[in-house]
Phi, psi and omega in degrees: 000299177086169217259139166262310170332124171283346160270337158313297198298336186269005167252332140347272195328300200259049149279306184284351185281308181307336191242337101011278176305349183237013176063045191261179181264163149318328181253348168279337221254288183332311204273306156358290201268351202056042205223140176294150175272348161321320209277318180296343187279298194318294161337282177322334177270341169084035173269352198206133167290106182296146183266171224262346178271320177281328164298351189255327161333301201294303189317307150345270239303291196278014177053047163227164173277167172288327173265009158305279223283304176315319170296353180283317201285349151277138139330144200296158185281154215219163179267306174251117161279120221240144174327298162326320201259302183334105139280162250190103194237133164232152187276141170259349179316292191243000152085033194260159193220134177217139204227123196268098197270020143209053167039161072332125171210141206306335164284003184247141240225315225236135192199157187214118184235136187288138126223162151313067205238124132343141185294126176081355185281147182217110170239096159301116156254117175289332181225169188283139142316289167219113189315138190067353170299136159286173177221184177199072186263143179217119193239136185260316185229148135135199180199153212208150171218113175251104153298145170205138194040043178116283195306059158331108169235130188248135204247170189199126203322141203116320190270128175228141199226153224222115169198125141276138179234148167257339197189138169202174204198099170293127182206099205278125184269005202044209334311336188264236123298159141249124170250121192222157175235155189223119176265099177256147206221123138348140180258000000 
């Protein structure tokens, strides 16, 4: 089946390069991430599109955000993005769309990301990217249950919640989509 993207394969690429730079194996990377080494070769190889749960392992692993680790995989950063420009990474797992609508760049503390999670859709990240980073998620449609450490809180367009986390969980309540924007802020 395969990669359709020239930005799956270049994220692909600089998946095997992060673990390449830190001289570890497919089986170091693996006992790490918790994750199979099978899954990880696949990945790496660009056979497979990694799901948003598994992208958030490898980001632990390597002490990076998720929107970090997609902008290495991008062209250098710009002051303006047109709607059209934004990139747009979707999980086929679980049908979730996350849109980076302001870049993350390394002199800058702070990024604003869109997503999509399907009415039943469900994503656990079991571990923090980077510890003490805020967050700000704010829904715009839909009704959404954000766990965070434990803590279930349940949302409704309008609502905006406030987290630092170690582990959190996105679970879209339907009937419809949830859409939101999540304002991640650095430590």
């Amino acid at each position: 089946m395969g990669i359709d993207t020239a930005a799956d394969e270049r994220l692909a690429q600089r998946l095997a390069e992060l673990r390449l730079e830190r001289g570890w194996t497919l089986e170091e990377l693996a006992r790490l991430a918790d994750v199979s080494r099978s899954t990880l070769s696949r990945v790496e190889r660009a056979e497979v599109s990694p799901t948003a749960a598994l992208l958030g392992r490898l980001c632990a692993v390597y002490g990076r955000t998720m929107s970090r680790l997609l902008a290495e995989v991008e062209a250098g950063p710009a002051r303006l993005v047109r709607a059209g420009d934004q990139q747009v990474w979707r999980d086929g797992t679980t049908g979730f769309v996350r849109r980076s609508v302001s870049p993350p760049h390394g002199s800058l503390r702070a990024e604003i990301i869109e997503g999509r999670l399907p009415a039943g859709a469900d994503i656990a990240y079991d571990r923090a990217c980077v510890p003490g980073r805020e967050h700000h998620l704010w829904l715009f449609e839909g009704r959404l249950e954000l766990t965070t450490d434990g803590e279930a809180q349940s949302l409704a367009p309008g609502d905006c919640l406030r987290y630092t986390a170690g582990t959190s969980r996105f679970r879209s309540l339907g009937p419809g989509d949830a859409r939101y924007a999540l304002v991640v802020v650095e430590p």
